[in-house]
N, C-alpha and C positions, 0 to 999 in steps of 0.2 A: 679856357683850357683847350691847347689845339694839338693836334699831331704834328710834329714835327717835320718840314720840308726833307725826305731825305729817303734812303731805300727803306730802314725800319717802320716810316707810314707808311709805305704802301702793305710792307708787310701784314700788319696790325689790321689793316681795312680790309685787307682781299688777302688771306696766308693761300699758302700753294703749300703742297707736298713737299716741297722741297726745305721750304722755310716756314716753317708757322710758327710763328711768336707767340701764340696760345697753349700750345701744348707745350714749348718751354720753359712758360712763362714762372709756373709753380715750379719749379726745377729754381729756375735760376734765381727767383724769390729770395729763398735760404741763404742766409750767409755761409759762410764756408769754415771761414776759423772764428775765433773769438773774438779777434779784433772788431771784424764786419759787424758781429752782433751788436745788436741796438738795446739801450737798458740794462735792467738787472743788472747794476755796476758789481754789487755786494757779491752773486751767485757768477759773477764770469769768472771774478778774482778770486773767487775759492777753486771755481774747478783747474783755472789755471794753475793756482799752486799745485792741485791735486795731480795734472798731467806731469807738471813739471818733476816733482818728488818721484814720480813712478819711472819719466824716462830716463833721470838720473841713475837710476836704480836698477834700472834693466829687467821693471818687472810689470804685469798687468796693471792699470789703472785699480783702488776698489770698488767696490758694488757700489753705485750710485743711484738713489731716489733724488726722482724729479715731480715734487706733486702742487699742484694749484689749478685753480680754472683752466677751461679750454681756451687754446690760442693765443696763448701767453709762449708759444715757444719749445715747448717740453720736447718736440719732438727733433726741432732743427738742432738742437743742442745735443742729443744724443749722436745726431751725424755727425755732431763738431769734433762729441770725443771721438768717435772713430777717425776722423779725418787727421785729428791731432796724435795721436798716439800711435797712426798707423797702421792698424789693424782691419779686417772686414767688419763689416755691419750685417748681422740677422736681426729682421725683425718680424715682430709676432702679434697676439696681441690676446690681453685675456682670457675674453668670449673665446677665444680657438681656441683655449687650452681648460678642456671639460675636463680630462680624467687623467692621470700620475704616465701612464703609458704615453699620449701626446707631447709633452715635456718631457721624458725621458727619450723618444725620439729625437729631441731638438737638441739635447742635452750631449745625447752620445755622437751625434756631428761637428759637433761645435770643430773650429780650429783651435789650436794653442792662440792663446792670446786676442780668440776672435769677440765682438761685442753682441752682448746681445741685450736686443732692445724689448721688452717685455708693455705695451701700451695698457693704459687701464689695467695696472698687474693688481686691483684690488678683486676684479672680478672671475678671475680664474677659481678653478674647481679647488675645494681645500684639501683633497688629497694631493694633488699637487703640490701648493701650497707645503705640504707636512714632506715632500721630497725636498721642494727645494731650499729648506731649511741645509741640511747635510750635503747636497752639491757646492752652496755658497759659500760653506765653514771648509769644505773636507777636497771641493773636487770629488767628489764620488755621489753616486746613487746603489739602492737596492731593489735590485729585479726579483719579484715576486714569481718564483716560477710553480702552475700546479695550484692547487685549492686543496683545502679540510688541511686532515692530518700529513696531508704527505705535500703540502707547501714547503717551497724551500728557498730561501734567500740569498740571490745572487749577487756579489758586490762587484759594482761596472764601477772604474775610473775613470775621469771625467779631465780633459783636455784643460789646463789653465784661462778662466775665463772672466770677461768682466761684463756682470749684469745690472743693464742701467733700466729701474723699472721707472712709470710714468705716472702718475695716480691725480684723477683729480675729488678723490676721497678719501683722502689718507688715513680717518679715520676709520673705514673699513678695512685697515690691514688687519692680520693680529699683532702683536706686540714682535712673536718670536722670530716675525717675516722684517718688521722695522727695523730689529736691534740688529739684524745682521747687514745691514746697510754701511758702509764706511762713511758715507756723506750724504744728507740729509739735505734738497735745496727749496726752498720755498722762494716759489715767483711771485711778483708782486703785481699788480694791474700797472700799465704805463701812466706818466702825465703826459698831458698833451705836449710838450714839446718835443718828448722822446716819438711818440707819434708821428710830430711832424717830422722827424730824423727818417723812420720806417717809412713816410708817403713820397717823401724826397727821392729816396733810392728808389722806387717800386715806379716811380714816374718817371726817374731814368730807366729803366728796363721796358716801360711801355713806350718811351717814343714819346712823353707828353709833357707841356711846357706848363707849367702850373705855378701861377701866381702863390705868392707867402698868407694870400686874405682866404685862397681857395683853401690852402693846404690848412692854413689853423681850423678852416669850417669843417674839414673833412675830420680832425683828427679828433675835435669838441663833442664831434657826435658819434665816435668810434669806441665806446663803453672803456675806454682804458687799455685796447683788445689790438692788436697789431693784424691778425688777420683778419676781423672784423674790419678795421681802417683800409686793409689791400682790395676787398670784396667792395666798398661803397667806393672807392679809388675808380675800380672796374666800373659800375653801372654809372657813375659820373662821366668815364669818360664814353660810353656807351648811348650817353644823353647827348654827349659833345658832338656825338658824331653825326646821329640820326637828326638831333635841330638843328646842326651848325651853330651853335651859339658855343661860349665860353664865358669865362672869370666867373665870378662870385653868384652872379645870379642863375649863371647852369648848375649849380652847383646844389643852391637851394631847391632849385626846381625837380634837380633828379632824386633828391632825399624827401623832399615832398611828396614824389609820386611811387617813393619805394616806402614811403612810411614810417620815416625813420624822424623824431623831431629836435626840438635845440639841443636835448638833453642826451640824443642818443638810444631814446627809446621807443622802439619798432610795435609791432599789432600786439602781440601776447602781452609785452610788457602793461602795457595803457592796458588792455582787458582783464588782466589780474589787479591793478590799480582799480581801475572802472570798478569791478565785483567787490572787490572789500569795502569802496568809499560809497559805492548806491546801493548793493543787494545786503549789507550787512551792515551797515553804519557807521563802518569806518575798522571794525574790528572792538575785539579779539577775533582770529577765523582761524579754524583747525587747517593743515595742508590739502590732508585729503578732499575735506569740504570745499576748498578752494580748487584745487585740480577739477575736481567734477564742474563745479560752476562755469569753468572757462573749458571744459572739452580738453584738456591737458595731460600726460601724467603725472604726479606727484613728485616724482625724480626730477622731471624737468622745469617743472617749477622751482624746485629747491635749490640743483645745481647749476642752472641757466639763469632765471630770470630772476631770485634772491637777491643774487650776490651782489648785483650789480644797485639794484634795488634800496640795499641797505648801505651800500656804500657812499649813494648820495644822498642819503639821508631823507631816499622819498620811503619806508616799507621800514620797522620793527619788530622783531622775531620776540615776543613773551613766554613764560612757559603757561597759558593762556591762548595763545595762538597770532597769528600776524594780524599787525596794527599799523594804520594808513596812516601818516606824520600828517603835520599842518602843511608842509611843503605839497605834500602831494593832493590834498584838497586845491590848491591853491596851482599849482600845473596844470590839474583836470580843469579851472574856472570855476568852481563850486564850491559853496560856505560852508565852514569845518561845524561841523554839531560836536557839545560837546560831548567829551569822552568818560564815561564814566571809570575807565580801567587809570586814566591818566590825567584825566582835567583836561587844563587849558594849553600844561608845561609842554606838550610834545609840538 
């Protein structure tokens, strides 16, 4: 893996104020329309129909939920629809939006027809929440003006608006906040050749020439995760540059020394393995039990290090608690004892 003979290496090696490749580089990352987008064949072609029927129509896209793991995309896609439909982009993001007055601010700026991008909309305040029920139906909200008996409710109308929230717990919305949703898109983790489509492009924007044996290695151990794969993209070529080496074996050498193994899985992951398979037996282990054990919080072992977990069949969730498969004895190098929760079959 080398830099490319040409003014983009030098940029990438030495950036100047004038040109940095670095600071553009997450910019120009993002595909722009749908086309460019890589994957999620199922969720392109739905939202295209859905742009398409609206510009036919001459009217706002509807409210669209985008919910799955991180880095699947959720958030370039939202720029898409703006890009595609034409309108501005606002975006926001749960956490900022603690109480019905901060969203009612955002609410009564809006443009006609402008987007607004709501990130982790499961985590916002539920009074909020209980407004934006009746903005998404009605275009309108109710300003509380005054306390006790002499409260009085003020109804502000609300500019024609399309809100595209993000979630990657869609199970913590409530119901009355999901149903108001027009379109529903669940992301899917990539295969690795889709992967390799995302390290292809991303190594044209960096200037670097990258063999098809590099690219499969990189994308094998990239969790399914497209920005995950951009990031080990980075320190590979960051490896390239500092040894002077290249092809397959800088390749191994920089994931090596970032800690990342065949499979894809980095320190936490192996130490959440490690704890179930030597400090417990292999399981059943409660969440919490387990977060303490590895210095973690509970959230991010659930929504981080799980998913990925259960998906290759190394980690099973019971209602008993998580159980370490034979795969993952067998990862770690260590002899599977058996299980009493499950025998010998896991």
């Amino acid at each position: 893996m080398t830099a490319r003979d040409d003014d983009q290496s030098t940029a990438v090696v030495r950036p100047t104020p004038e040109s940095d490749v670095e600071l553009a580089f997450e910019g120009a990352l993002r595909p722009k329309t749908l086309a460019e987008f890589v994957g999620q064949q199922k969720v392109r072609a739905q939202l295209q129909l859905l742009l398409d029927a609206a510009r036919m129509q001459n009217r706002a896209p509807d409210h669209i939920l985008l919910a799955g793991p991180p880095g699947l995309g959720k958030t370039t896609l939202a720029m898409i629809v703006a890009e595609e439909s034409g309108h501005p982009l606002r975006i926001t993001s749960g956490p900022a939006i603690q109480h019905a007055g901060d969203l009612a601010a955002v609410l009564s700026s809006l443009l006609p027809g402008e987007i607004l991008f709501i990130d982790e909309i499961h985590r916002m305040a539920r009074s909020a929440e209980e407004m934006l029920y009746l903005a998404m139906e009605d275009f309108r909200i109710d300003i509380m003006v005054g306390k006790g008996a002499g409260a009085t409710s003020i109804p502000l109308d609300l500019a024609p608006f399309t809100l595209i929230g993000a979630t990657t717990r869609s199970g913590l919305l409530p119901n009355p906040l999901r149903d108001r949703f027009g379109f529903t898109a669940h992301l899917e983790f990539y295969e690795t050749d889709e992967l390799e489509q995302v390290l292809v492009r991303a190594a044209g924007l960096l200037a670097l020439d990258v063999d098809a044996k590099s690219t499969t290695e990189i994308a094998g151990r990239s969790r399914g995760t497209p920005r995950i794969a951009n990031r080990l993209l980075r320190r590979v070529r960051d490896y390239s540059l500092v040894h002077d080496s290249d092809g397959l074996s800088a390749v191994r050498a920089a994931l090596e020394l970032y800690d990342v193994d065949e499979f894809g899985l980095d320190r936490l992951d192996r130490a959440v393995l490690t704890a179930i398979v030597s400090r417990f037996d292999g399981g059943p282990v409660g969440l919490n039990t387990l977060a303490v054990s590895v210095g973690e919080e509970a959230e991010t072992i659930e929504s981080v290090v799980e998913p990925f977990l259960v998906r290759i069949g190394l980690l099973t969730r019971t209602p008993r608690g998580r159980v370490a498969t034979k795969q993952a004895w067998q990862h770690l190098g260590l002899t599977r004892q058996s299980n009493d929760l499950f025998g010998d079959d896991l």
